[in-house]
ROTI-981307 format. One line per field, with one value per residue (C-alpha): residue number from 1; x, y, z. Coordinates in steps of 0.02 Angstrom, whole numbers. Layout:
<koltis>
n	c(NUM;...)
east	c(X;...)
north	c(Y;...)
up	c(Z;...)
</koltis>
This chain:
<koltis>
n	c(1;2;3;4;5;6;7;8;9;10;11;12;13;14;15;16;17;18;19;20;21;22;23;24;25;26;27;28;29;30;31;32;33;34;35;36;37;38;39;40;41;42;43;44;45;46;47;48;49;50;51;52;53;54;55;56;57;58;59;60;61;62;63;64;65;66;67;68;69;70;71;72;73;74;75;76;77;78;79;80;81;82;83;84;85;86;87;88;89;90;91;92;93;94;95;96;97;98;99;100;101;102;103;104;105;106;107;108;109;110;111;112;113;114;115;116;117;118;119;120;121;122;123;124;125;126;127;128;129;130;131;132;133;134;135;136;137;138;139;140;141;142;143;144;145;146;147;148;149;150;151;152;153;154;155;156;157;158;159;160;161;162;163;164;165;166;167;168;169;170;171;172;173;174;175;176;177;178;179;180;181;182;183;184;185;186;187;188;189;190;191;192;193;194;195;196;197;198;199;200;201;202;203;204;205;206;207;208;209;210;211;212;213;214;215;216;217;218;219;220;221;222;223;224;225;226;227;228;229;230;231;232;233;234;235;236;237;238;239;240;241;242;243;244;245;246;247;248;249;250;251;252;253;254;255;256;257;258;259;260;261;262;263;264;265;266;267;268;269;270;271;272;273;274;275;276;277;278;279;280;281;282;283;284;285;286;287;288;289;290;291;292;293;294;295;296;297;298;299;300;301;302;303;304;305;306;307;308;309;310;311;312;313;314;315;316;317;318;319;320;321;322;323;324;325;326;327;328;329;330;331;332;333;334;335;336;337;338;339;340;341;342;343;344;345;346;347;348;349;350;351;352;353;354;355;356;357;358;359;360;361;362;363;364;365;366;367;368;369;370;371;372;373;374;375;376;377;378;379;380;381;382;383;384;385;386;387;388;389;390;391;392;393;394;395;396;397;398;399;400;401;402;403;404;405;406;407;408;409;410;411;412;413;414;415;416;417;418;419;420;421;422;423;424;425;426;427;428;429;430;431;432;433;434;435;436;437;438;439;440;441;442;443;444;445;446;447;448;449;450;451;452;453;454;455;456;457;458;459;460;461;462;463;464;465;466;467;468;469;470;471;472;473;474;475;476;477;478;479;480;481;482;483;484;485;486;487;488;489;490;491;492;493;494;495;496;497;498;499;500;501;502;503;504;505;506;507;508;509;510;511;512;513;514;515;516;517;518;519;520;521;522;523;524;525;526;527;528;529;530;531;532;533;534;535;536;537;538;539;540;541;542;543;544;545;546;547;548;549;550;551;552;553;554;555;556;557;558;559;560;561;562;563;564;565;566;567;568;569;570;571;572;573;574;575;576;577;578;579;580;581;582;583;584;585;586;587;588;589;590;591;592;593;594;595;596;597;598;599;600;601;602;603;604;605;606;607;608;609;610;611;612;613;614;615;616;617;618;619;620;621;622;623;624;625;626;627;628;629;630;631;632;633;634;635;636;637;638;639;640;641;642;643;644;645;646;647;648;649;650;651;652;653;654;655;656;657;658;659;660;661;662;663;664;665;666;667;668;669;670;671;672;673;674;675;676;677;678;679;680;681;682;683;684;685;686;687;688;689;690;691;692;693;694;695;696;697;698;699;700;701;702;703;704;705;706;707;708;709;710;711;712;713;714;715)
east	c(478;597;796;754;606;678;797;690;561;731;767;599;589;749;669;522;602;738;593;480;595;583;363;361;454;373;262;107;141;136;-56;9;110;-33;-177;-110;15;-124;-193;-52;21;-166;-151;19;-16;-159;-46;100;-27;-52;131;275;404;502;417;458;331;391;297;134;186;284;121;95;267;263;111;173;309;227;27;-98;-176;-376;-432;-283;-234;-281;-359;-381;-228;-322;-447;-347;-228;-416;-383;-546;-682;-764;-919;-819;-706;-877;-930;-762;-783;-979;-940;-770;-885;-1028;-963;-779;-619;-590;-500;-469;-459;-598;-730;-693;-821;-958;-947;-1072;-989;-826;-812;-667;-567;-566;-509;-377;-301;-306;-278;-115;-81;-166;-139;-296;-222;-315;-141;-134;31;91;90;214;347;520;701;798;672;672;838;841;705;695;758;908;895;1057;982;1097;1072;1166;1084;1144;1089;1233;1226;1333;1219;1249;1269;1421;1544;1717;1733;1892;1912;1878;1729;1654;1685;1617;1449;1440;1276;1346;1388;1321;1477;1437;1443;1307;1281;1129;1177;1045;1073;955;974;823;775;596;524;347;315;310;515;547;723;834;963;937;1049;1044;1138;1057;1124;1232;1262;1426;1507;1677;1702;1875;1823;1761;1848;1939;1850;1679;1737;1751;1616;1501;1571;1471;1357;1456;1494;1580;1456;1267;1155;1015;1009;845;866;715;674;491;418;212;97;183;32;-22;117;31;153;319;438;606;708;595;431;248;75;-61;-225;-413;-458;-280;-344;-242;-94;-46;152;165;105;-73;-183;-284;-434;-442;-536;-580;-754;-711;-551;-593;-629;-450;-389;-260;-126;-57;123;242;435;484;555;577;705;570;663;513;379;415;437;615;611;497;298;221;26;-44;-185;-302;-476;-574;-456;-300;-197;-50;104;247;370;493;638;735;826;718;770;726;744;831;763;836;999;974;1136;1176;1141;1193;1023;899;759;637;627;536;476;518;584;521;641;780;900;1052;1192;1226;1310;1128;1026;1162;1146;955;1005;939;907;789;753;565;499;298;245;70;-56;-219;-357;-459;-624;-633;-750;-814;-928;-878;-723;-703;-532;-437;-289;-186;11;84;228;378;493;658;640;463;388;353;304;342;173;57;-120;-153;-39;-122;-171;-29;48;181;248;337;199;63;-61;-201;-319;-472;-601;-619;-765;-834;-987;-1020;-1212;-1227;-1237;-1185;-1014;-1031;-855;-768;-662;-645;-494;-444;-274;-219;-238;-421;-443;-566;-567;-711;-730;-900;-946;-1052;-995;-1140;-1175;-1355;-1306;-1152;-1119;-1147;-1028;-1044;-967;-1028;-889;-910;-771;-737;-567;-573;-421;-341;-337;-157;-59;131;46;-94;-154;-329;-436;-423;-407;-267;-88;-152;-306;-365;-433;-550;-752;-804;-917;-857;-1002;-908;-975;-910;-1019;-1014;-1111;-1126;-1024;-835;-905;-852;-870;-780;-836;-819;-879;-798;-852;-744;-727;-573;-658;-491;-355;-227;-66;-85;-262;-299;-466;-590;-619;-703;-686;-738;-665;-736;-679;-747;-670;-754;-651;-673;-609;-595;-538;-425;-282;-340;-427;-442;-494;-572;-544;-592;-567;-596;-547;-562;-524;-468;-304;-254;-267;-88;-136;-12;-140;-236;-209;-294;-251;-439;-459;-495;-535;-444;-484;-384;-480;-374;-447;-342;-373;-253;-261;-171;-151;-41;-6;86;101;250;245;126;83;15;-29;-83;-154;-197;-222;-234;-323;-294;-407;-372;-469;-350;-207;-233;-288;-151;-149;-17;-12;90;77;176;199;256;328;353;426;424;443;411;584;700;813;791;648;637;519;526;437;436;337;305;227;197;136;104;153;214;14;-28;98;59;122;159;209;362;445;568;698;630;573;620;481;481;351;412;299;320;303;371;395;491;507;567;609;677;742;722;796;790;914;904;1053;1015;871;955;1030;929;1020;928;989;880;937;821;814;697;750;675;659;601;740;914;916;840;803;838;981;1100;995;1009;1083;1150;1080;924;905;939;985;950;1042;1018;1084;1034;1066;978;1045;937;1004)
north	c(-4751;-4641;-4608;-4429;-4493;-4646;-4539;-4393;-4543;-4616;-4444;-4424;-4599;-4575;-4386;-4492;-4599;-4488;-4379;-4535;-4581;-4428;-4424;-4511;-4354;-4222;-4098;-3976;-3899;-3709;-3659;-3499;-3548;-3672;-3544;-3351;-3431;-3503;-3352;-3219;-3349;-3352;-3163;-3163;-3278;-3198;-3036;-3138;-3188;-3001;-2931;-2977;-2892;-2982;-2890;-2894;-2918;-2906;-2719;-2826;-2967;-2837;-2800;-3006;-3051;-2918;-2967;-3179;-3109;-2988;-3038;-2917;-2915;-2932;-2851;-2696;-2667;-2589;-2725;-2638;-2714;-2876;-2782;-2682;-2846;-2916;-3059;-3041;-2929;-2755;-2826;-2955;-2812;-2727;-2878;-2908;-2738;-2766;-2932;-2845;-2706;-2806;-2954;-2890;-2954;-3118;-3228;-3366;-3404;-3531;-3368;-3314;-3452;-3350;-3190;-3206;-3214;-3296;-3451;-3593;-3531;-3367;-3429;-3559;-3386;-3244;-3341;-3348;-3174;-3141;-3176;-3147;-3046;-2932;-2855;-2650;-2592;-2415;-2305;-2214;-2206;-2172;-2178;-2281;-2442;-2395;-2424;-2573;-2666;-2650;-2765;-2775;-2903;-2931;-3008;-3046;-3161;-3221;-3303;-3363;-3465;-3598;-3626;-3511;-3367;-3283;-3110;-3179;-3260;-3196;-3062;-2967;-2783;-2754;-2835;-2755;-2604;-2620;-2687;-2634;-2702;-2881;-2913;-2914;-2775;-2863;-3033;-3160;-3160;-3052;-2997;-2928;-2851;-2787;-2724;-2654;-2595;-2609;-2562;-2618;-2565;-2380;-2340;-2412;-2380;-2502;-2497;-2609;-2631;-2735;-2799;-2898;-3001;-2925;-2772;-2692;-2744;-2656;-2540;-2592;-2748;-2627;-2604;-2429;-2348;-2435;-2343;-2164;-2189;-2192;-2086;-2068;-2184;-2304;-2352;-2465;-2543;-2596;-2533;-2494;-2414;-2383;-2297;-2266;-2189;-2195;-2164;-2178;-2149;-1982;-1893;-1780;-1840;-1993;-2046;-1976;-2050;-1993;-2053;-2166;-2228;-2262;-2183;-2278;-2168;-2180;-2319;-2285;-2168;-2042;-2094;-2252;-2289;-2454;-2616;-2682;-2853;-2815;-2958;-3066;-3211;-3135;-3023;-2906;-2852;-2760;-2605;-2548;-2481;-2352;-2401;-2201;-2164;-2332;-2343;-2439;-2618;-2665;-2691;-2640;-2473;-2377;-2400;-2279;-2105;-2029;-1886;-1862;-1887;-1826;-1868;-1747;-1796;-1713;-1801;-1875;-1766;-1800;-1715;-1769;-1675;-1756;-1719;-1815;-1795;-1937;-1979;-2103;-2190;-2162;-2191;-2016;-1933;-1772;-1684;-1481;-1438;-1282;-1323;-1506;-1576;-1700;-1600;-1763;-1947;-2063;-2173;-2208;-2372;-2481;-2649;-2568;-2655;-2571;-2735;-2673;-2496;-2445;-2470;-2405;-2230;-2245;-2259;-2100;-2003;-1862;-1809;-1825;-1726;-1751;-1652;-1641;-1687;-1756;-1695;-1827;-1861;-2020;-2097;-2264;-2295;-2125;-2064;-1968;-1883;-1758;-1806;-1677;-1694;-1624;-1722;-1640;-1723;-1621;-1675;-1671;-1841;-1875;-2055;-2115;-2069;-2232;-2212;-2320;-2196;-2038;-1980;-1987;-1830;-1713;-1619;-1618;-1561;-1664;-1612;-1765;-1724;-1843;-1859;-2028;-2084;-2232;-2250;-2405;-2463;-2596;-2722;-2620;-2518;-2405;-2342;-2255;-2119;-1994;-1918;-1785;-1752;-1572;-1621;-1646;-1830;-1905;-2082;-2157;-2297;-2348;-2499;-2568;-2712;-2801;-2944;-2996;-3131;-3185;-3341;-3218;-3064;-2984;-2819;-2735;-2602;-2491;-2399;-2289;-2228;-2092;-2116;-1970;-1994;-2001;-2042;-2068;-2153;-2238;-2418;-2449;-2581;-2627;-2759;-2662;-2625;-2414;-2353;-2261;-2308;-2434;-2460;-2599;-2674;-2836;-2940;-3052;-3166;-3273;-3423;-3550;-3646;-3768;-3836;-3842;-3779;-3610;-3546;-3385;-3300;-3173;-3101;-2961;-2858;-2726;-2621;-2515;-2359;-2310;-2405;-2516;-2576;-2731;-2697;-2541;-2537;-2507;-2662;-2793;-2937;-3019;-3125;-3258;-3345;-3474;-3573;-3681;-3757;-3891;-3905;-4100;-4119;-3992;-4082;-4095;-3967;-3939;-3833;-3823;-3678;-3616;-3446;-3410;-3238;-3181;-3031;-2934;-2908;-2881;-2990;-3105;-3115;-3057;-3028;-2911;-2747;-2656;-2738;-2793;-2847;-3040;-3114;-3252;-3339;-3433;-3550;-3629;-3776;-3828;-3956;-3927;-4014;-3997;-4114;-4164;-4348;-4302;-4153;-4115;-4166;-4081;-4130;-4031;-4092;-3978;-4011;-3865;-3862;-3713;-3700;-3571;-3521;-3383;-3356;-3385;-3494;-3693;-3728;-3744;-3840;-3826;-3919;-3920;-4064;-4046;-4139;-4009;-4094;-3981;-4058;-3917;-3991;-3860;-3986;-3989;-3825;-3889;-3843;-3957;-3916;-4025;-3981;-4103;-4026;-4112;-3965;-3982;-3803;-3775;-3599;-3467;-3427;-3566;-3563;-3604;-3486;-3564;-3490;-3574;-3593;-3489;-3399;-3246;-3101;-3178;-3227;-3365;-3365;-3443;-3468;-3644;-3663;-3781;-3988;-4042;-4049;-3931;-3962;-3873;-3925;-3774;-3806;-3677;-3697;-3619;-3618;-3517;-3399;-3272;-3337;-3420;-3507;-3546;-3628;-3664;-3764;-3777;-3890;-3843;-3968;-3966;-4131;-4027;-3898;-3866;-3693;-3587;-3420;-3266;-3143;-3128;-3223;-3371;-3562;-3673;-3843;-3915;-3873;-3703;-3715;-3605;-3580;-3469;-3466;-3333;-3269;-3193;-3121;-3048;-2973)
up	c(-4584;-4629;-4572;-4509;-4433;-4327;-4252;-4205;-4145;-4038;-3965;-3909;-3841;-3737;-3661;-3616;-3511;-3431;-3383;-3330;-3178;-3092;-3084;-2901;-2850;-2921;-2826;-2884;-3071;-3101;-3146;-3171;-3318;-3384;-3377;-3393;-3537;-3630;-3644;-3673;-3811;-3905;-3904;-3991;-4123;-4161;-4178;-4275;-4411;-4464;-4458;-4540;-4421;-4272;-4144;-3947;-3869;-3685;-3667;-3684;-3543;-3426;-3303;-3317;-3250;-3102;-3059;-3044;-2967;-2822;-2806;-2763;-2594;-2620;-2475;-2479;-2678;-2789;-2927;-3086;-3146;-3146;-3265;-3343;-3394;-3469;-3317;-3277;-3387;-3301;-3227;-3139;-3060;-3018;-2927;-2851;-2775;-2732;-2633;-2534;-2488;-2437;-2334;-2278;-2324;-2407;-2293;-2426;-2614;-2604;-2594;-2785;-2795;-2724;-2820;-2990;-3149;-3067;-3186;-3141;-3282;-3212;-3038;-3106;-3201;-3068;-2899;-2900;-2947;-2780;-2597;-2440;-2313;-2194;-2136;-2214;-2255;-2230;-2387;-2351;-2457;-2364;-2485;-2377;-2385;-2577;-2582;-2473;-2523;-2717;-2828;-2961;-3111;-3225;-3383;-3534;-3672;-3841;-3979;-4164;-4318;-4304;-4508;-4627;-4707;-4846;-4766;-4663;-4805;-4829;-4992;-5026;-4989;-5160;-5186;-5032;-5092;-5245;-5182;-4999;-4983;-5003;-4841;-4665;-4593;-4395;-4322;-4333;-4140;-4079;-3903;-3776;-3603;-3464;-3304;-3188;-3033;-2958;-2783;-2753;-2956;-2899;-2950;-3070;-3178;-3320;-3468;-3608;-3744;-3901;-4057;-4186;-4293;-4425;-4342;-4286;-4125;-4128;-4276;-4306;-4389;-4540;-4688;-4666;-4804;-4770;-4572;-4677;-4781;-4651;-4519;-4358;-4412;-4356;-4182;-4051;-3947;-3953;-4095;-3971;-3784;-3712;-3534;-3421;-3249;-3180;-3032;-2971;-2841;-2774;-2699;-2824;-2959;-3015;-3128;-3205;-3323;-3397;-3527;-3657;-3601;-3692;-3665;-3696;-3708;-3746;-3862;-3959;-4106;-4042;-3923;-3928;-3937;-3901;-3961;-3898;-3936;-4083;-4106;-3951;-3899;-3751;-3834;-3695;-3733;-3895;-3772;-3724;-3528;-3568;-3470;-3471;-3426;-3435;-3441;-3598;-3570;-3754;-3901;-4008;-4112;-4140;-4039;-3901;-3851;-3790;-3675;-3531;-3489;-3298;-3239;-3098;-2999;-2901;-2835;-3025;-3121;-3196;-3334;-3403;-3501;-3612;-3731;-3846;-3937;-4041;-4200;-4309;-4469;-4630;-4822;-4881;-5059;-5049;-4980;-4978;-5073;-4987;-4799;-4828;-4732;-4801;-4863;-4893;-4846;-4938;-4792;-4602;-4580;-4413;-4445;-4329;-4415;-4439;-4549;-4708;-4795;-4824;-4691;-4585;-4699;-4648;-4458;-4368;-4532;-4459;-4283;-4216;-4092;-4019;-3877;-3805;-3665;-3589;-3469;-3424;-3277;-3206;-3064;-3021;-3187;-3301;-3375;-3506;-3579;-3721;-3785;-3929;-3971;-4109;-4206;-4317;-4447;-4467;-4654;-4776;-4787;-4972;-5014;-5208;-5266;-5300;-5319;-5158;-5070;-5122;-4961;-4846;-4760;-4874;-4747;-4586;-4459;-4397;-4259;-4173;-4056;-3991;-3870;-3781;-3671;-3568;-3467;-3354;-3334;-3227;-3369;-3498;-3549;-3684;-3763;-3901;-3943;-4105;-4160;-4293;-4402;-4446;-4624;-4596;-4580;-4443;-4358;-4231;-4154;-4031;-3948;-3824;-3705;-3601;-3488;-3479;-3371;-3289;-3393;-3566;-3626;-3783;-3868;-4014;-4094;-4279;-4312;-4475;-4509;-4668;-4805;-4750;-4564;-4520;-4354;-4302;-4137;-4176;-4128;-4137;-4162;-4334;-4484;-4554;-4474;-4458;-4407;-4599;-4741;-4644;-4585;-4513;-4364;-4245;-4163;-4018;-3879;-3740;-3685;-3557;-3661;-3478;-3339;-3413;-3591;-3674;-3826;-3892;-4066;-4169;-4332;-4411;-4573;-4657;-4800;-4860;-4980;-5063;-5130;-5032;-5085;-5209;-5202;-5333;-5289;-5153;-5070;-4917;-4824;-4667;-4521;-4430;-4288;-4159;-4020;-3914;-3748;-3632;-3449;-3452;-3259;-3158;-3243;-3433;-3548;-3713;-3882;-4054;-4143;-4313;-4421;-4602;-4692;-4841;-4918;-5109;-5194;-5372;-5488;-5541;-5735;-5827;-5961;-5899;-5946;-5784;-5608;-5543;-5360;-5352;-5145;-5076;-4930;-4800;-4669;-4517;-4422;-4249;-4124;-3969;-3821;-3650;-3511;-3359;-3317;-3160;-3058;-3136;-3318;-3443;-3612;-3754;-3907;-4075;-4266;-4347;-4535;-4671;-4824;-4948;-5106;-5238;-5370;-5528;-5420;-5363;-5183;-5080;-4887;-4737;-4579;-4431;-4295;-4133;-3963;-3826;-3668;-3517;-3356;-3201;-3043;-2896;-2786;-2916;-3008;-3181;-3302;-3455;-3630;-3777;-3938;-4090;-4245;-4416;-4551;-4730;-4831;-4991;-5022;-4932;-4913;-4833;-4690;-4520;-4359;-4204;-4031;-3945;-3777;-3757;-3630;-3518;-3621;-3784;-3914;-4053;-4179;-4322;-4490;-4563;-4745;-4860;-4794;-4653;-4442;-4303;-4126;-3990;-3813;-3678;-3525;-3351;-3213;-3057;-3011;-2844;-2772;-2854;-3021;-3168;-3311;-3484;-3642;-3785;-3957;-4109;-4286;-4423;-4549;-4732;-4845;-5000;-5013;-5043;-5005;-4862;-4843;-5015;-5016;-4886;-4770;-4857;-4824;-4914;-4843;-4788;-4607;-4485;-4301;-4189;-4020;-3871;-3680;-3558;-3399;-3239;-3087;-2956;-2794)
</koltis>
């Protein structure tokens, strides 16, 4: 065995035991975690795998922490969330509302059991987002309890790479200012803060305010003439402020926000600012619920609109107004010599990082305004809507002209407009939605979604996305980050296959007709994924999964004198397993192992094997996780992603590449009812390299450590 291994192996040994002496005393474990965490986490790998940004994905889990937080009353709420959230699929909402019609309200949990198509799975995930209560509270909203009874959370959070980077080593004044870009001008500490106020999720109003790492605290630590060279670009305090106020439910007003916020519309063709789950296991969740108006939450830069948004209401009908007005980044091409404005940017950038001369010159480039609306008719099983915003660029968007890129918009004006639709049978939901750019280009998505029986869903979805269809706001279903350039049709099912047996699949054929970037020529693919789960015992389940895609990109001889397209295929096999040995300590164990072919390179493997230990007992304040993780990857192509533990409203998905181990410790204190302490420390240790990580970003050594601490106040 080796040295690195024996004391990792110790370590573990000596967790094991601490946490062993405190089983006799531990009460029931959280199912809530366990089931709606399993589920939330699959949908962010899945989303991980096709991005390379650090996203936030916090918008996506907001509704799923209110609703742990403040359950829904079955017999008094309204429940859509539950549908909306994909916690349970449409025709189990119909039948939820069938059975409360027909036999009354539900006086206990145990009668989920009765309705048809309520599996165990189901009921393990949703009943403890609800509570049985036949007492009806008044609606009425008066400002005093508002003001009484909402809540206040003070969230703030530091986190840094312990190890010396590249970006943050000491260079004279002179060499600075020879090659600005050199340096990281901001401390390696990102800082996050968040305060919010909710009553009953109908006000709703928060600040939150970030600095990432490498970005400028207190300008005075700048060079003077790095300070005048970039003027009001540069600024004491946090990069980022994101201020929202929004209110729902007020009669007629059915929702109103101010300050930024997101609309979600249709089947997100043609409004859709924030982030969504793309291909799910869940077959049902390819048809999207349009959340509407929603405050923004998130540190993600770009994904949201800044100015103000209202829903009116009246009976079926509802129409809805917004405008937005903000200061977006951008690469600059051209400066207008006699007004002194940029004329043209070549790109808009969405890292909203803001650490060096340059990108700090990108910061807020051009200002962005959208402003637009939606009728829409909704009843019980038909609703149908029009959506149409128009967005201007103060500056022409012109794109360094690559064939692949031939087709993307010139100017500053864009107009989108679409027509969205979905009609309930009662075993069948047919959806879809088509939408149109002012520079002619059309997108449409259909699908079907049907239950022929209640242990059996499938959906059936086409969509075709022309070249030219173009969209600021767009987030549709789709193999490719934007909704153009694309035709394809997904086949899904969910199975229980029999008692405690599921199976999940998907099959997924697309084509691109024009060129893509590294791929100069039209091309296909397809994606293929199956999953099959086992519910062991209430205290033990587990999972197979596997997915194979392939798909085209140029070819990487340098001897060929035109780029052809060539596929390559990746296939991913994982076994993961969960089970709990004691009502308070959890185990989960995972294998999952890649294999990647190209056509004119070797076949390359990764693996990753961790051992997650979670110990959560309901009588005591502290909240232990453990991860140990040994991975071994080829290439960069073969790497492996992997969700993490982490603190409240942070996300780690880290890709492992390369040979060597990672562990974390995350530990949650509650220090009170009202204050919540977390700390988190991670290793990802190498035994093949020297160096980690290109460019400024880079460390000289073998392993990268990772530390955060947070803090919650709620009063």
């Amino acid at each position: 065995m080796m040295p690195f291994e024996k004391k990792y192996l110790g370590f573990l040994t000596l967790v094991l035991l601490i946490l062993s002496n405190n089983l006799l005393n531990a009460q029931q474990s959280d199912s809530l975690r366990v089931e709606l965490t399993k589920r939330i986490t699959e949908q962010i790998e899945l989303i991980a795998e096709n991005t390379e940004e650090e996203l936030d994905y916090s918008d996506l889990i907001e509704s799923y922490l209110f609703l742990a937080e403040n359950p829904l009353n079955v017999n008094t709420d309204n429940l859509e969330p539950l549908r909306d959230l994909y916690l349970i699929n449409a025709f189990q909402y119909e039948q939820l509302n069938t059975y409360l019609k027909e036999f009354g309200p539900m006086l206990s949990p145990y009668e989920l059991a009765a309705i048809d198509g309520f599996t165990d799975e189901t009921i393990a995930l949703i009943e403890p987002l609800l509570h049985f209560s036949t007492e009806v509270k008044s609606s009425k909203i008066k400002p005093l309890n508002v003001l009484k009874y909402g809540r206040h959370q003070l969230l703030m959070r530091t986190e840094q790479v312990l190890e010396m980077r590249e970006g943050y080593k000491s260079i004279s004044d002179s060499a600075l200012l020879a090659n600005p870009n050199k340096r990281y001008l901001g401390s390696p500490q990102k800082l996050y803060a968040r305060y919010s106020f909710n009553y009953r999720n109908q006000f709703r109003a928060g600040i939150t305010m970030e600095k990432d790492p490498g970005e400028v605290l207190f300008k005075n630590n700048v060079n003077d003439s790095i300070q005048r060279l970039l003027g009001d670009k540069l600024k004491n305090g946090f990069d980022f402020y994101s201020i929202h106020v929004y209110a729902a439910d007020l009669g007629i007003v059915k929702a109103i926000a101010l300050g930024d916020y997101h609309l979600a519309f249709g089947q997100g063709l043609t409004m859709w600012s924030g982030l969504s789950f793309g291909k799910s296991t869940e077959a049902g969740a390819v048809m999207r619920y349009g959340a509407g108006v929603k405050p923004n939450t998130s540190v993600n830069e770009n994904y949201f609109l800044r100015g103000g948004a209202v829903t009116l209401g009246l009976k079926n009908v509802s129409l809805t107004a917004f405008y937005s007005n903000k200061n977006i980044d951008a690469n600059i091409d051209q400066i207008d010599s006699v007004s002194n404005q940029i004329a043209t940017v070549t790109s808009l950038q969405e890292s909203g990082l803001h650490r060096t001369v340059n990108e700090l010159m990108n910061k807020n480039a051009i200002n962005q305004q959208v402003f637009g609306g939606r009728l829409s008719y909704q009843s019980r099983f038909f609703e149908v809507g029009v959506t149409g915003h128009q967005t201007k660029l103060e500056a022409n968007l012109t794109p360094r002209k690559y064939p692949y890129n031939k087709f993307q918009i010139v100017d500053g004006d864009l107009s989108n407009y679409g027509f969205d639709f979905r009609f309930m049978l009662p075993k069948t939901i047919f959806f879809g939605e088509i939408a149109a750019s002012s520079n002619g280009g059309i997108a449409a998505l259909a699908g079907v979604t049907a239950q022929p029986a209640g242990f059996f869903t499938t959906t059936i979805a086409y969509r075709h996305y022309q070249k030219n269809y173009q969209n600021f706001f767009s987030n549709a279903f789709a193999e490719s980050s934007s909704p153009n350039n694309e035709t394809g049709i997904y086949i899904g099912i969910n199975a229980s296959l029999a008692a405690r047996w599921q199976l999940k699949a998907y099959a997924d054929h697309f084509t691109f007709p024009w060129l893509r970037y590294r791929t100069d020529a039209p091309s296909y693919g397809h994606d293929y994924y199956a999953q099959l789960e086992h519910k062991i015992s209430r205290s033990a389940d587990f999972y197979f999964r596997f997915r194979t895609k392939e798909k085209m990109i140029n070819s990487d001889d340098p001897w060929n004198r035109i780029d052809f397209v060539v596929p390559y295929k990746k296939d991913s096999y994982r076994f993961h397993i969960n089970y709990q040995i004691s009502p308070s300590f959890n185990l989960k164990n995972r294998a999952e192992f890649i294999v990647y072919k190209h056509q004119e390179k070797p076949k390359s493997t990764g693996f990753i094997i961790f051992q997650d230990i979670q110990y959560r007992p309901l009588d005591s304040p502290l909240q232990l996780t453990f991860r140990y993780a040994i991975f071994d990857a080829d290439t960069y192509d073969s790497r492996v992603y992997t969700y993490e533990n982490d603190v409240l409203y942070a996300f780690s998905i880290p890709a492992f590449y390369e040979k060597g181990t990672r562990m974390y410790l995350l530990a949650k204190w509650s220090v009170s009812r009202s204050i919540d302490l977390w700390a988190r420390l991670g290793q990802t240790w190498y035994s093949n390299r020297n160096v980690i990580g290109t460019g400024l970003e880079m460390i000289e050594g073998n392993q990268r450590t990772d530390a955060k601490i947070q803090l919650r106040i709620k009063f």
